[in-house]
N, C-alpha and C positions, 0 to 999 in steps of 0.2 A: 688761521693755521697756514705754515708753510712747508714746501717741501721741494722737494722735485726728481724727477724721472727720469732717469737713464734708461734710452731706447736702443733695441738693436735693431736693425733694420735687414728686409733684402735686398741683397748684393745690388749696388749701385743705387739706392732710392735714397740714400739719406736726406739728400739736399732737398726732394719732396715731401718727405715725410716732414721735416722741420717746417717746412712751407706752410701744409696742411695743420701743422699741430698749433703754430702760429694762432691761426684764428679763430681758434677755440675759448671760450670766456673761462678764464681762471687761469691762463696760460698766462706770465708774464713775458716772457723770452722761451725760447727754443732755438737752438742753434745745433749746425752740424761739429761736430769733434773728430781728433784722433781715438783709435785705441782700442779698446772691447768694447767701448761704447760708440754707437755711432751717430747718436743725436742727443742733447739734455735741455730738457724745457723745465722753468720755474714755475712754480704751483705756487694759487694761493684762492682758498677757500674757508669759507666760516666756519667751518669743523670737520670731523674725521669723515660724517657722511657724505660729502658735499666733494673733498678729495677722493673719496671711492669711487663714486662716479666720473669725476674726472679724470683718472687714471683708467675704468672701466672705457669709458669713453678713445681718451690716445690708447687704448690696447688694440681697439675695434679699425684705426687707420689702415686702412689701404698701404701693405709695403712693410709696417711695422712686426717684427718676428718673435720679439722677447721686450720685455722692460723690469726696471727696478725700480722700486718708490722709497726715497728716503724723505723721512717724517724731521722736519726742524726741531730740535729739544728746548724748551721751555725752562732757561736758567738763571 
């Protein structure tokens, strides 16, 4: 399963939060952005459980304020 995470971040942390989210297993990339969003890291996990905890998990980061998880469609 793939997906990935649109992070907002507090004011000025992005570039650590991306650092931190980095080394997490199942994270493929995470980088800083423009925009509403201020970090997006790729997911990829064996099932829908396995991504809940990984996005439970980036919610829990130090610095991290909000996220969005978009789920890859299956076409």
């Amino acid at each position: 399963m793939k997906g990935c995470i649109l992070i907002r971040t507090e004011g000025g942390r992005h570039g650590e939060v991306a650092r931190e989210v980095k080394t997490i297993s199942g994270v493929k990339a995470a980088f800083p952005v423009m925009g509403r969003t201020d970090v997006v890291a790729l997911l990829e996990a064996p099932d829908l459980k396995s991504i809940s905890k990984l996005v439970l998990r980036i919610g829990g980061v130090a610095g991290v304020a909000a996220t969005e998880t978009l789920l890859a469609l299956e076409v």
